[in-house]
C-alpha positions in Angstrom: 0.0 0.0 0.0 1.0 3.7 -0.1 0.9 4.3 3.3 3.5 3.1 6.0 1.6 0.2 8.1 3.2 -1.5 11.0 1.4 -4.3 13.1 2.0 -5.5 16.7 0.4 -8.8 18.2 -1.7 -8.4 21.8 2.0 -8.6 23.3 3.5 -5.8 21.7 5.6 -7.9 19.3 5.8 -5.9 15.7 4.6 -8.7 12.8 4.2 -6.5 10.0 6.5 -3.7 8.5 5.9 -3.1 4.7 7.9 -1.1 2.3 6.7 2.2 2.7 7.6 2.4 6.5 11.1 1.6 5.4 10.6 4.2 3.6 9.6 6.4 6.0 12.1 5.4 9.3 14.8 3.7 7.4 14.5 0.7 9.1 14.9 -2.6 7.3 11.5 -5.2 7.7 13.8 -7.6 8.8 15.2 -5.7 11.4 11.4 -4.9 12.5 9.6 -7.9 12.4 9.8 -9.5 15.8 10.8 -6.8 18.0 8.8 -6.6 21.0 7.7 -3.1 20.9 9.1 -0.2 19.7 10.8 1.3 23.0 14.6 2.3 22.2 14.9 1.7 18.2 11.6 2.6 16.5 10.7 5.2 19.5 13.2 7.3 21.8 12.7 6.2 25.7 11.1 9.3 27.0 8.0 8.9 24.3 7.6 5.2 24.5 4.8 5.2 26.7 2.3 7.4 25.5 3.6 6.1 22.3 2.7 1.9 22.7 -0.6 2.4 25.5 -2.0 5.2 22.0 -1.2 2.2 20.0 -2.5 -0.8 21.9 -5.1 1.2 23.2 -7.2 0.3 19.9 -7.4 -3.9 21.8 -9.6 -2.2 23.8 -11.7 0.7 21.8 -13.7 0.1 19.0 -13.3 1.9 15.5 -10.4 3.7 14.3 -8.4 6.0 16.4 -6.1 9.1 15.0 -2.8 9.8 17.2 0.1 12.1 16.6 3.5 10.3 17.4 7.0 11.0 17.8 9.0 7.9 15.7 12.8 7.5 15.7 14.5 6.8 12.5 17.3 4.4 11.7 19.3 7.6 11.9 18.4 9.1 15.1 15.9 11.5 13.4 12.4 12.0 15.2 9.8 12.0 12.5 6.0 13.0 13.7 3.3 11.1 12.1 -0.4 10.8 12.3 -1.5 7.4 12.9 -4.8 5.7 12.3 -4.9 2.1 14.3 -7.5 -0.1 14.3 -7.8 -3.6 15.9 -7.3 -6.9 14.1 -9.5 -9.5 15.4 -8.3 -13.3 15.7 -10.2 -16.3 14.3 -12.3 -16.5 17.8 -13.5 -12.9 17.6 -10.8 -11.9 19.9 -8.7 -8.6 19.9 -5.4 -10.6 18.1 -3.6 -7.2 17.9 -3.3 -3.8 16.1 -2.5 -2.6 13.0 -1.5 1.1 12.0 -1.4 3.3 8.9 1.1 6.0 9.1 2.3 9.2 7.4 4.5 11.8 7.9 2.5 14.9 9.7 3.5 17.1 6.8 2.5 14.9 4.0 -0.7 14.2 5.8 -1.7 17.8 6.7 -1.1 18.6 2.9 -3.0 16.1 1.5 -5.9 17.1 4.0 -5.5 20.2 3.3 -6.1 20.0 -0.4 -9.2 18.0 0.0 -10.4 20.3 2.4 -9.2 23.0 -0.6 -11.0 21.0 -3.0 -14.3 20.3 -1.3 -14.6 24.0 -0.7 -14.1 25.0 -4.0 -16.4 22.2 -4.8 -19.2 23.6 -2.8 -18.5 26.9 -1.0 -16.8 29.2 -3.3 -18.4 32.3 -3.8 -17.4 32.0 -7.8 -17.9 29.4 -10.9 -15.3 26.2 -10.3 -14.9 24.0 -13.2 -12.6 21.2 -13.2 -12.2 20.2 -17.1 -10.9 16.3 -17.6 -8.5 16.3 -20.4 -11.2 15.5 -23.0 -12.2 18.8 -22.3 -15.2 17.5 -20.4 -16.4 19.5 -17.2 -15.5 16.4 -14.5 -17.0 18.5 -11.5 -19.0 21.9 -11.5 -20.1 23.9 -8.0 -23.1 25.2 -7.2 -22.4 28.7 -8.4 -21.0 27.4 -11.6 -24.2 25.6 -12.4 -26.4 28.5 -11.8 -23.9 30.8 -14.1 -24.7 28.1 -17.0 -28.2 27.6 -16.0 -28.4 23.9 -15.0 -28.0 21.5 -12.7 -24.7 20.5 -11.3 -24.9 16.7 -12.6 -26.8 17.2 -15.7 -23.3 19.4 -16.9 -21.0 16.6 -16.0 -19.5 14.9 -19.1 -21.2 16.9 -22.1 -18.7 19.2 -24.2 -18.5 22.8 -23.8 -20.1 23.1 -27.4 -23.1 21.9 -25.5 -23.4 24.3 -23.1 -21.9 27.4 -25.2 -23.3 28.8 -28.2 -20.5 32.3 -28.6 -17.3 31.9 -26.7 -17.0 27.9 -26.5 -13.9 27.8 -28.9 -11.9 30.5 -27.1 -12.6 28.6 -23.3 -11.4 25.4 -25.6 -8.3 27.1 -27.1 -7.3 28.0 -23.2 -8.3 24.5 -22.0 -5.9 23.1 -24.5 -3.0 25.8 -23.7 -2.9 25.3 -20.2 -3.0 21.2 -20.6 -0.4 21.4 -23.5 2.3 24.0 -21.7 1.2 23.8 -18.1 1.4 28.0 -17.8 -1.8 29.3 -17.8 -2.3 32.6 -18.6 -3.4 35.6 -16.8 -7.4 36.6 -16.1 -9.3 37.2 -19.1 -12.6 37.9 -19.6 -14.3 35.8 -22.1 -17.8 36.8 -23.1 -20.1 33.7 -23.7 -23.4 33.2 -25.0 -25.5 30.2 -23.5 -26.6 27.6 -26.1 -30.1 27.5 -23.7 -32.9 28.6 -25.5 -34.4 29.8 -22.2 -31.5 31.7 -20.7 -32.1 35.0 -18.4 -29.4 36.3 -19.7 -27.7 34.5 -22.5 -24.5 36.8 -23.1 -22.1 36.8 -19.9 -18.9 38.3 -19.6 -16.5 36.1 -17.0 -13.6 37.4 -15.8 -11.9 33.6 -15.9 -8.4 31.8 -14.7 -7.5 28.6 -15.3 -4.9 26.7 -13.0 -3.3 23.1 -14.5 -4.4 19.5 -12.7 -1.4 17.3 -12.3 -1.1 14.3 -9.9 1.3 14.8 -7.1 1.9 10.5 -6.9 3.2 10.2 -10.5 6.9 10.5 -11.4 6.5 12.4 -14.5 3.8 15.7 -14.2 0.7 13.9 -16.1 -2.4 16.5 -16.3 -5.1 15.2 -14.7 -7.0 18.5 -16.0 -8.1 22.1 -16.3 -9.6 24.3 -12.8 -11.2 26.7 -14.4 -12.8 29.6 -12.2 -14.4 32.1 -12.9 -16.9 35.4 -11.7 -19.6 37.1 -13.7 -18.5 40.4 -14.3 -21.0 41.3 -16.9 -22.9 44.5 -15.2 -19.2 46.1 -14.3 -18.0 45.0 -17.7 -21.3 46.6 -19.5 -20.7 49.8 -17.2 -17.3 50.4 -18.3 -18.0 50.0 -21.9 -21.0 52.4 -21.3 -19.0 54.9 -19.9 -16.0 54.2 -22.7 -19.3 54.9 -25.5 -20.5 57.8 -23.6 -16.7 59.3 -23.1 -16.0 58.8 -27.0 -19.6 60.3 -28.2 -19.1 64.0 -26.1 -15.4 64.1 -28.0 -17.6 63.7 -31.0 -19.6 66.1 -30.2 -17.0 68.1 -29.1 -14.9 68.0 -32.2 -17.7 68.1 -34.7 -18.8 72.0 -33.2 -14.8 72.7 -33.3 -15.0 71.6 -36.7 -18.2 72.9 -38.2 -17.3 76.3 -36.5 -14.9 76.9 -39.4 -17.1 75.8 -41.7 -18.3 79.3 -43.8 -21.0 77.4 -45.5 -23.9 75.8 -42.8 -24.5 73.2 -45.4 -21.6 72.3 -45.0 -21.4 72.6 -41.2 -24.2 70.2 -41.2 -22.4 67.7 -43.2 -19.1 67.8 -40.8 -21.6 67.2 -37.8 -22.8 63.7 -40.0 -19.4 63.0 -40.7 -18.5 63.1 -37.3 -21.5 61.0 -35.9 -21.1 58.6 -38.3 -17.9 57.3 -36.2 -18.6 54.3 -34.8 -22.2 55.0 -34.7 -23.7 53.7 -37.7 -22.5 52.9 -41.3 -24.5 55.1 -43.5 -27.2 58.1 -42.5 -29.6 60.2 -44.6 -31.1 63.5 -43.8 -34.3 64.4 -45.5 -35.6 68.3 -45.2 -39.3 69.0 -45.7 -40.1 70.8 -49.1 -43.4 72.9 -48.4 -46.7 71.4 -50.8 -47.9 74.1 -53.3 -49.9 76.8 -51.8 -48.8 75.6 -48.3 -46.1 77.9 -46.2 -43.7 74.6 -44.6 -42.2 76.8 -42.6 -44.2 76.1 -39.2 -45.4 72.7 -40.7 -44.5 69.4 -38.9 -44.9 68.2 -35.6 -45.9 70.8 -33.1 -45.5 74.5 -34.7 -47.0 77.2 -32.3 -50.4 75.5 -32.8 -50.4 75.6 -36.1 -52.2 72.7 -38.4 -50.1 69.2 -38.7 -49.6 68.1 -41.6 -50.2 64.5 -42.8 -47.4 62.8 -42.6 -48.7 60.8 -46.0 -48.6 64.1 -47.7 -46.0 65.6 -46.2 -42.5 66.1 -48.9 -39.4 65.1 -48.0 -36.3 66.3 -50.2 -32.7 64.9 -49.7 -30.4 67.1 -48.6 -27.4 64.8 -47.2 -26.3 61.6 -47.7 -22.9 59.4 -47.0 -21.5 57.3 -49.8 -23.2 54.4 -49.9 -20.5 52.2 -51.6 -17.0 53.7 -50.3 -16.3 55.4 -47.7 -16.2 59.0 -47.7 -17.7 62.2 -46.9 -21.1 63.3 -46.7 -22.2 64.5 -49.9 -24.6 67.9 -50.5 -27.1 66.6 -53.3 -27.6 69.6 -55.5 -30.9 71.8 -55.0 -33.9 69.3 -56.5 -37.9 69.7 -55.7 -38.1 66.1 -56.3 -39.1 64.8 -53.2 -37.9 61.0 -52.1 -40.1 58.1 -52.8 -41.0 57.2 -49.2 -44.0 54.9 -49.3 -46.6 55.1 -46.7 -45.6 53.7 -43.1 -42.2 54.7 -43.7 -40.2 55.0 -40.6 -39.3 58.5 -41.9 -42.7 59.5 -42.1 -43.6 58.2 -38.4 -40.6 60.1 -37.3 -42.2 63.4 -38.5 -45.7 62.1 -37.4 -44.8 61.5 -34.2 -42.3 64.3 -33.7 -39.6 62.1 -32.4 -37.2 58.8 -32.8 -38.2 55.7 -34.5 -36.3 52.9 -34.4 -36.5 49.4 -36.8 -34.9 46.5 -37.8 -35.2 44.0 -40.5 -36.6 41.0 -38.3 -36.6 37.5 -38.6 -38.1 37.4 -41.6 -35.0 38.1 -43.4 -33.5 41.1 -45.0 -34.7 40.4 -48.8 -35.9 43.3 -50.0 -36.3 45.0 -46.9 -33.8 48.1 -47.3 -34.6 48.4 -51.0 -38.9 48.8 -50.1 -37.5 51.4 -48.0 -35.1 53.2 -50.1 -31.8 52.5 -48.1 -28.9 51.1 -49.1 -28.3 47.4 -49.6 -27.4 45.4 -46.7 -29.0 47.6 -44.3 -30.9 46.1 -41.2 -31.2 48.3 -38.5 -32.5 52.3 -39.2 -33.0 55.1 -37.0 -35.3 58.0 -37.8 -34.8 61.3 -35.6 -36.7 64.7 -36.3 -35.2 67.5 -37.1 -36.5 70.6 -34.9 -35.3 74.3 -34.8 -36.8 77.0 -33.5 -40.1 75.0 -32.1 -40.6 73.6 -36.2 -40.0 70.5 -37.6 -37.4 70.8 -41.2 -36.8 67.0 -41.7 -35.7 64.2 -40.6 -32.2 62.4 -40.1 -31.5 58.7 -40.7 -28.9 56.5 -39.6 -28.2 53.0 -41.0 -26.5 49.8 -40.2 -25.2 46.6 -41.4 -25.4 43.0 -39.8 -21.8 44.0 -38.4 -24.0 46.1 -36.2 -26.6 45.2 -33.2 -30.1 47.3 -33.6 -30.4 50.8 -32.0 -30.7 51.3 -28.3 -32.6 54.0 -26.7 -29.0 55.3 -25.6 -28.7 55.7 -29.4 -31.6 57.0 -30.1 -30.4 60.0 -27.8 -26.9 60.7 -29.3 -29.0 61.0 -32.9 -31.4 63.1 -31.3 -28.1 65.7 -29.8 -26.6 65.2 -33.5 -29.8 65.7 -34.9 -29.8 69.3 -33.3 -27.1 70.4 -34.1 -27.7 69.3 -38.3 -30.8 71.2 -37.7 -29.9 74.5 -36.4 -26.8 74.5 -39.6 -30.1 73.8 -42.0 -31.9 76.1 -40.4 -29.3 78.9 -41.0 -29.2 78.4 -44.8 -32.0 78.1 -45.4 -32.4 81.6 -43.4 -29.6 83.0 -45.2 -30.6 82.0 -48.8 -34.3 83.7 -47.4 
């Protein structure tokens, strides 16, 4: 066996010393075996007492008891090991003698230790704990773990990571394999996964994640046994930061495009810089449409809420292009030259709504697919997601300003809806001012 293991008869008389004891004290079995207790070789005089009565004390108590003792080795050394001695009964039921399993304190304390590690981590740890076989198979999954991944501890246990992942299973996988392969893991990174479960509160995580190597301290050579991984949700901190990283990065926008359109002599063109700049990792294309006043009508107070003047019908109502970005390349916003022809915006149009209604509207193609979706529309190809915003000046409604994106892009938020609102402003106020100053 592993362990040391001595025996002594009812009388004291040692009848069993394996290997691992030799080990251990240095002292030969044959040198062992027959001694009649272990006062002056095995044990020093002043401990061989309390050392033999703890022994032999198991003839008389039933179950296993646990002692500390002091052993001598061949060399004079004192060694302190933790004992567990049990009683061997004879063929008549009889207490025949003892036998005990020994280790060194250290060793044994260690080993403890790590299964008391191990069990916590198991069960108490206030983060995720997944230990990863070397088939990449989750071989044991706490409680917290299981509720990140929204099942029950057991059901998790041998299934691939592709199973329980839908985003972020190859890049766990691709550390996994790392860590087993070179045996340095890396430092924390946070991986943002998707759940594969249909169901999932909250299907995209982000968890800040570490990953420690398995190997078996009783083999010769290192052989991984596995991958710990732990990890904590971070999500809401991670979302906050990039919130605040969006927010930071649209006020410089906005900050640089008035810097910008300031020099601008022409407020045409102010208006285009203020696209140009919003544009910026906002959106991939964007539109603004001004209202052209119907024949015998004055557009001037027209639109959504004028000084209580009539609204018009926002069927009827005719919208003219007056910016657009390149649709193909990119590029600056280009000024479409003067035209009365007003854009072909059927009915419904989330342009028209936006005037209707005075504010934002907000689409997206929708599971139906995107086949002719941006072309009924009147957007560029490949578009899924729009963004309609009014443009108001001096309490009257001019147009309205659309921004576009591609599948590269998620769908507008109401934070977005905002920022094109602020931008929206600003384009309206430049249009405003040319068209006062060609008045």
């Amino acid at each position: 066996m592993d362990a040391a293991l001595l025996a002594l008869a009812a009388d004291g008389t040692v009848t069993h010393w394996n290997h691992e004891a030799e080990q251990l004290l240095g002292w030969p079995a044959a040198e062992a075996v027959g001694r009649r207790g272990l006062t002056g070789w095995a044990v020093r005089g002043e401990d061989a007492d309390a050392t033999e009565s703890a022994l032999l004390a198991a003839l008389r108590a039933p179950g296993r008891q646990v002692h500390d003792y002091a052993l001598l080795t061949k060399d004079g050394r004192r060694v302190l090991v933790r004992g567990q001695t049990s009683v061997v009964p004879g063929p008549d039921g009889r207490a025949a003698g003892v036998y005990c399993v020994f280790t060194a304190v250290h060793a044994q304390i260690g080993l403890e230790r790590s299964l008391a590690l191990s069990e916590a981590l198991g069960d108490d740890a206030p983060w995720g704990v997944v230990l990863v076989d070397a088939d990449l198979r989750p071989a044991v999954v706490n409680a917290p773990a299981a509720r990140a991944l929204e099942s029950g501890r057991d059901a998790l246990l041998g299934r691939t990571l592709g199973d329980l992942l839908d985003q972020g299973a190859e890049e766990v996988e691709a550390v996994l394999q790392h860590v087993l392969a070179e045996g340095e893991p890396p430092g924390l990174s946070d991986l943002w996964v998707t759940l594969r479960a249909p169901d999932a509160v909250r299907p995209r995580r982000c968890w800040r994640s570490g990953f420690v190597r398995l190997t078996s301290p009783l083999s010769e050579e290192p052989a991984p046994l596995g991958v710990a991984w732990l990890f904590q949700d971070v999500t809401d901190a991670k979302q906050a930061e990039q919130d605040g990283a969006l927010l930071r990065f649209r006020t410089q926008q906005l900050h640089r495009a008035g810097r910008a359109a300031a020099d601008c002599p022409d407020p045409r063109e102010a208006a285009a810089v203020h696209l140009d700049y919003a544009l910026a990792g906002f959106a991939d294309h964007a539109l603004v449409d001004v209202v052209t006043p119907a024949p015998g009508r004055d557009g001037g107070d027209g639109g959504a809420g004028g000084d209580g003047a009539a609204q018009d019908d926002a069927a009827s109502v005719r919208l003219r292009r007056a910016l657009a970005s390149p649709a193909g390349s990119p590029g600056p916003c280009a000024t479409p030259q003067p035209s009365a022809v007003p854009v072909a915006y059927a009915a419904g149009h989330p342009a028209r709504q936006a005037y209707a209604r005075g504010g934002s509207v907000r689409t997206s193609v929708g599971a139906a697919g995107d086949d002719g979706w941006a072309a009924a529309r009147r957007w560029p190809d490949g578009t899924v997601h729009g963004l309609c915003v009014v443009l108001r000046s001096r309490a009257r409604t001019l147009g309205v300003a659309t921004f576009l994106r591609t599948p590269a892009r998620r769908p507008f938020d109401r934070a977005d809806a905002a920022y094109a609102e602020e931008v929206a402003a600003r384009i309206a106020a430049a249009l405003d001012l040319a068209a006062s100053s060609d008045g």
